[in-house]
C-alpha positions, 0 to 999 in steps of 0.5 A, spaced: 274 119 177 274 113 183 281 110 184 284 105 189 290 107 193 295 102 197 297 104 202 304 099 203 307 103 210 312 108 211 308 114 207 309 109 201 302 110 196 301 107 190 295 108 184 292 101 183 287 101 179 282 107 177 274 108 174 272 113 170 265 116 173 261 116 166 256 122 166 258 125 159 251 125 154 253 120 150 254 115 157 247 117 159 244 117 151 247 109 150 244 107 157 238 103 158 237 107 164 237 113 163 234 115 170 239 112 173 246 117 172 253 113 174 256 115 181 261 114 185 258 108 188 256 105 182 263 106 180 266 103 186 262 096 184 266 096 177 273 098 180 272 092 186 271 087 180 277 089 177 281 090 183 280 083 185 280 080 178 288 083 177 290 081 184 285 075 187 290 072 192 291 080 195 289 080 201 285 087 202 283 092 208 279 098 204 279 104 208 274 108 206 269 114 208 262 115 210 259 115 203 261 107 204 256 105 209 252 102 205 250 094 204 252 094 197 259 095 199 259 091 205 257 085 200 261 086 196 267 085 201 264 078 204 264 076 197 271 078 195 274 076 203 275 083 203 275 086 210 275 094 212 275 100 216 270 104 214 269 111 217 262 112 220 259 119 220 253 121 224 247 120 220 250 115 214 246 108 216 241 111 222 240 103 225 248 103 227 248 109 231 241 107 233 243 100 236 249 103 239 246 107 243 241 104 245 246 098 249 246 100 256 254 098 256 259 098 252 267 095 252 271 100 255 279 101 252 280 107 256 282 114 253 275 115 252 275 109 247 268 105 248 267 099 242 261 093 241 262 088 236 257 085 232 252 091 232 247 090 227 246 092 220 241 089 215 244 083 213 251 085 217 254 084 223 259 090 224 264 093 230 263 099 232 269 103 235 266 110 239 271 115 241 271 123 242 276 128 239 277 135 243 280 140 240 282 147 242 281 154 240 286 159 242 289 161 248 283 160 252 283 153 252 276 152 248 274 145 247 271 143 241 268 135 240 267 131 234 263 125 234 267 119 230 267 113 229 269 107 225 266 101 223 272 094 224 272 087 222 272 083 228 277 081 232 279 075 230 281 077 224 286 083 225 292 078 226 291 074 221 290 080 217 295 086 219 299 085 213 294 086 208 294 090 203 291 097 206 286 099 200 283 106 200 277 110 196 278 116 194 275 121 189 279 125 185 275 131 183 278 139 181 281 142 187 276 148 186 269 149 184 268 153 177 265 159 178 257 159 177 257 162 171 261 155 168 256 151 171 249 148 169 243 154 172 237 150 174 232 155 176 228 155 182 220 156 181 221 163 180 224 167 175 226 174 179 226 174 187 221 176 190 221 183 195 226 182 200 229 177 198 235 174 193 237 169 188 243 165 189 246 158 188 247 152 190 253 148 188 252 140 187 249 134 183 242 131 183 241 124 185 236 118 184 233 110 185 227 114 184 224 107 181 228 103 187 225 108 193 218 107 189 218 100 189 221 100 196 216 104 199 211 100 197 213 094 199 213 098 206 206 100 205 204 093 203 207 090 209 204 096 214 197 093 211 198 086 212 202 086 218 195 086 222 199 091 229 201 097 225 195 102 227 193 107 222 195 113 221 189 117 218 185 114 226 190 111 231 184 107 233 184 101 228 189 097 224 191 097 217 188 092 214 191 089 207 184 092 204 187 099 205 193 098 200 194 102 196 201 103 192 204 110 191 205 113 184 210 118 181 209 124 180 215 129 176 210 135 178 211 132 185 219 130 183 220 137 182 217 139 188 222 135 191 228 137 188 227 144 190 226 143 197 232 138 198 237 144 196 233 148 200 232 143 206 240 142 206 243 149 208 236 150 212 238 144 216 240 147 222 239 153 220 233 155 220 228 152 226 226 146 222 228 144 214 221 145 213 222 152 213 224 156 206 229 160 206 225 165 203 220 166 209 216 162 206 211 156 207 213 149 206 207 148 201 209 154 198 212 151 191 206 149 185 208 145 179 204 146 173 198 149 179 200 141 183 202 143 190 204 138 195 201 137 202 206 133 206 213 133 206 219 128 208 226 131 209 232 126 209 240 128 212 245 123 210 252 123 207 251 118 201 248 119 194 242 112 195 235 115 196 234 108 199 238 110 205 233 116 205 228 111 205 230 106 210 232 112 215 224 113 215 223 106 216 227 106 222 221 109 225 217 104 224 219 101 231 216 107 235 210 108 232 208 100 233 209 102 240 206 108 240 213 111 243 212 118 242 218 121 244 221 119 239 220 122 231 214 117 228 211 122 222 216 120 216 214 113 218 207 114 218 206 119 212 210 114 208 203 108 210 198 113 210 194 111 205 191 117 204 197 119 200 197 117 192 203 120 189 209 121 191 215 125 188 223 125 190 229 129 190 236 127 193 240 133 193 248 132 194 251 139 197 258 139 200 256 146 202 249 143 207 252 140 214 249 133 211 251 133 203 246 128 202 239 130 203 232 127 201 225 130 200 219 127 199 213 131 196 206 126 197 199 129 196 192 126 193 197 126 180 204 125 169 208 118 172 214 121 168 220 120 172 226 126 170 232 126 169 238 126 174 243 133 173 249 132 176 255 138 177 249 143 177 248 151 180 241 149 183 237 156 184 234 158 191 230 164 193 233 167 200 231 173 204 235 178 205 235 179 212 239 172 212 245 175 207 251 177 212 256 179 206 258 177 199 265 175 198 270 173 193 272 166 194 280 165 192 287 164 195 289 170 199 296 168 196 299 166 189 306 166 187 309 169 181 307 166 174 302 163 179 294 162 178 287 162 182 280 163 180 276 168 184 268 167 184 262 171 188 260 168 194 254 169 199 255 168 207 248 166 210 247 167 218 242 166 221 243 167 229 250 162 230 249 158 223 253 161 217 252 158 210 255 159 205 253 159 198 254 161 190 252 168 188 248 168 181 249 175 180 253 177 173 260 181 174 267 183 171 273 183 174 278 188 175 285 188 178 287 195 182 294 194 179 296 190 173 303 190 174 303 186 180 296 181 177 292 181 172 285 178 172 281 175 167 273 176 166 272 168 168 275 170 175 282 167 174 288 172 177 294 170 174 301 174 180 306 178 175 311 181 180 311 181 188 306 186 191 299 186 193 292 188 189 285 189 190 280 184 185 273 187 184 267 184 182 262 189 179 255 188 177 253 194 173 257 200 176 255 197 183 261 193 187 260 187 189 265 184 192 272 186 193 279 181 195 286 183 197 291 178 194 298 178 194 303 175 190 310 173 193 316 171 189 317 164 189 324 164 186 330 162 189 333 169 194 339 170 198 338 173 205 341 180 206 339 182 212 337 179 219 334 182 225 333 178 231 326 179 234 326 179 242 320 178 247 319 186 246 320 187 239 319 184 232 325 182 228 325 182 221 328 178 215 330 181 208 330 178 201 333 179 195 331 176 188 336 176 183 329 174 178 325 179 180 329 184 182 326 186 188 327 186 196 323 181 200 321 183 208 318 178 213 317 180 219 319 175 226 314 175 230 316 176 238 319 171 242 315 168 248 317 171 255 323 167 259 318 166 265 321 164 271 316 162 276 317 163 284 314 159 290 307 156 288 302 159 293 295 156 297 292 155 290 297 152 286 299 159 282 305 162 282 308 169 279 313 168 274 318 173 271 321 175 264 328 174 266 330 178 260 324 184 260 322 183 267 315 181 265 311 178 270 304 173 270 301 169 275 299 162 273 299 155 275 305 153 269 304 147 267 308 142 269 305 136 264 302 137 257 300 132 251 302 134 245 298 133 237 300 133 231 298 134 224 302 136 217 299 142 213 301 137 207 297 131 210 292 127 206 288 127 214 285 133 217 285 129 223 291 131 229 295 126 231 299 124 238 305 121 233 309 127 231 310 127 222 317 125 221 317 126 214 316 133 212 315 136 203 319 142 203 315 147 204 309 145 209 308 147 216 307 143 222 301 145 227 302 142 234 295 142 238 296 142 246 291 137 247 291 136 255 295 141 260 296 141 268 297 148 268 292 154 267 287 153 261 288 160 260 295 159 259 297 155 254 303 158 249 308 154 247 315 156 245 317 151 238 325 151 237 329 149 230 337 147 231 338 148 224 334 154 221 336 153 214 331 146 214 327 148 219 324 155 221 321 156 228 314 158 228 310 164 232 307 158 238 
């Protein structure tokens, strides 16, 4: 489900309008195109003609993600008078990033902010804002960098605009993917692993314009050979010349190829040397359909389910190779004119577990034209060597609450030097619970908490473990304190519950309280020793006279932290606090956060 949300201030969001994503049996078996499945984008299309059919007056900024960089959606907005800020991530349209890096200034507006207008895309003018997130990690101060940014109407427009409707596109999806026996298993081009190697799965959907991407290429092989300054790729030493067009033809033994090695290639991203390797140890060319092997491969990575985009990523090379630059990537391009190649076969794979969801494979070689259907919400089979398996897991809340449920599902941790993935186990297993009586366990993974206590749920294949999870399970009714041990700078404290429900005693523990330092002369080098004033503790540090504090709610819809502190807070969420920047020792960054009424707010541990 795709729905229209209207942001109207003050944490205040209404439901505007919603659009179903069609992809049951009988959506797909009364289509006139059966290749094409419905989508998210498509589905966006439907619900902005709707939007501005039941509000035409509404003057309307989308806010949208990544998924939404595309010139389908970008039209739609100049048509309806809609303007937008759309969150640009690396890798959603290569031609934006491209020119923005290529200008040797931008606008400055301080804080690390940089933008330039009228950057462009296709047909499109857009603005872009650049700015970079750090973030710390622990007590040592360790920086994290994000690349973000946002596409932006231009200036003159924001003024008159400011109290437009904020209109924001979210997919509604389950909280939690069902367990891969639930699922559709696609297998891979084996039927059992080979030697040393496993099975596992891959969660996500197919996607494809199989028959647009087609069309596409060869408008772009066409172009190639009538331009008369693009050299050949089969001999650089000559140009293409229009006698040496030759269209590419569909090939579903090619397609399968494909579809293969784009769920493969995903977690293969940054994980193995290149994406062309298999993840099996195997060679690129190493999968055969109906004895069809294909001889070359294209890869790819993007955050949007159009193989157009895939399409025009390749394309974007073609400026290197027309001036023969090769220090930058040209082989996509070149491989998409040679003329060598007669057939074609693609996979576009969406995967939320690849560090780009999005990825495209092209199999070309020197073969059937039928065009294969597009699976959606699929376990795809991939073939692994064992040497990358880390652990296997069970997958689930590590807490629930009485009466409450979570679903555990067996999960395989990949790494590979620094790089982890993780994907679906495909083994068969039962579940027991190590106690009942405090939750029980069903065969299809769901753990339902009875009393307070802690179990152990293990996943068995055969008489062979597979993985075990320790859950524990609070009581969530209303309790009255009995008891309260303050905790010192030394020591723990402790608090006591009592369930009139369940009939149980409930402790918490109190972390410690930070030291009461109190700080002395400063010496040459800007430190100096502080005291505990209650236990005599000493460090010695440069103290920080100066700290910029972030924020973000644990019930946020934005994962992102903020220099606003949140003001409205539901019963129960946590507030996270991030020291951004500090004057003092980097090494030495804790913080002491103090409620004045306990009983509405409680302090944490930092």
């Amino acid at each position: 489900m795709l729905e229209a949300k209207l942001y109207l201030g003050h944490d205040l969001v209404c439901s505007i309008a919603s659009e179903t994503i069609q992809n049951s049996e009988e959506y797909i078996s009364q289509s006139d195109d059966r290749v094409k499945q419905d989508c998210e984008s498509k589905a966006f299309v439907r619900l902005a003609e709707k939007i501005k059919k039941r509000f035409p007056r509404l003057p309307v900024i989308i806010t949208a993600d990544g998924l939404y960089v595309t010139q389908r959606v970008l039209q739609i907005c100049k048509d309806y008078g809609w303007d937008y800020i759309i969150r640009y991530k690396e890798g959603c349209a290569a031609s934006i990033e491209q020119e923005y890096r290529a200008l040797p200034e931008k606008e400055n507006a301080g804080d690390g902010i940089e933008y330039q207008n009228q950057i462009p895309f296709g047909a499109f003018d857009v603005n872009l804002i650049y700015y970079k997130e750090k973030k710390s990690a622990g007590r040592q101060g360790r920086e994290l960098v994000h690349m973000n940014g946002v596409m932006k109407m231009k200036k003159k427009t924001i003024k008159k605009r400011i109290l437009a409707g904020l209109l924001a596109f979210a997919l509604i999806v389950p909280a939690n993917v069902a367990g891969a026996k639930t699922q559709t298993v696609l297998e891979t081009n084996v039927t059992e692993a080979s030697e040393g190697c496993t099975l596992v799965g891959v969660y996500g959907s197919y996607f494809a314009q199989a028959k647009e991407a087609l069309a596409k290429i060869n408008e772009i092989r066409k172009e190639a050979c009538e331009a008369g300054n693009i050299r050949d790729p089969r001999n650089s030493g000559r140009y293409l010349q229009p006698s040496d067009y030759v269209p590419l033809k569909w090939s579903s033994d090619l397609e399968y190829i494909a579809r293969i090695r784009a769920a493969e290639a995903g977690i293969a991203f940054r994980f193995m040397d290149s994406g062309h390797d298999r993840l099996n140890e195997k060679g690129t060319f190493s999968i055969g359909s109906n004895g069809i092997t294909s001889s070359s491969e294209d890869l790819a990575y993007y955050y949007v389910k159009d193989m157009i985009e895939g399409v025009l990523l390749w394309y974007s090379e073609k400026q290197y190779w027309v001036k023969q630059d090769f220090s930058e990537e040209t082989r996509h391009y070149t491989s998409m004119i040679n003329p060598k190649y007669t057939h074609v076969g693609f996979g576009g794979f969406y995967s939320e577990a690849a560090p780009y969801p999005a990825t495209m494979a092209g199999a070309k070689s020197d073969l059937d034209e039928t065009m294969m259907e597009v699976p959606e919400d699929v376990m795809q089979k991939i073939e692994v060597s064992n040497d990358y398996i880390q652990e296997t897991y069970l997958d689930g809340d590590d807490q629930i609450f009485t009466n409450g449920t979570t679903t555990v599902t067996p999960r395989v941790k990949l790494r590979r030097n620094n790089a982890i993935r993780n994907v679906w186990s495909m083994e068969d297993v039962t579940y027991t619970s190590s106690d009942p009586a405090v939750a029980t366990v069903t065969q299809d993974g769901q753990v339902t908490g009875i009393t307070n206590g802690t179990v152990t749920i293990t996943a068995k294949s055969g008489d062979t473990i597979v993985a075990q999870k320790e859950i524990t399970v609070k009581c969530n009714h209303p309790r009255k304190m009995i008891s309260y041990t303050e905790s010192t700078c030394t020591k723990e404290g402790k608090k006591q519950y009592y369930c009139a429900t369940c009939h149980n005693t409930i402790e918490e523990v109190v972390a410690k309280k930070a030291h009461d330092y109190v700080y002395g002369e400063a010496d040459s080098e800007g430190k100096s020793t502080g005291k505990c004033s209650v236990c005599g503790d000493t460090i010695h540090i440069a103290p920080p006279t100066n700290m910029k504090l972030y924020w973000r709610n644990s019930t946020s819809s934005i994962s992102s932290y903020s220099p606003v502190f949140p003001t409205s807070n539901p019963v129960g969420s946590l507030l996270y606090c991030w020291i951004q920047a500090s004057d003092g020792n980097p090494d030495y960054q804790d913080m002491v956060m103090e409620s004045t009424n306990e009983e509405v707010a409680g302090k944490g541990e930092q």
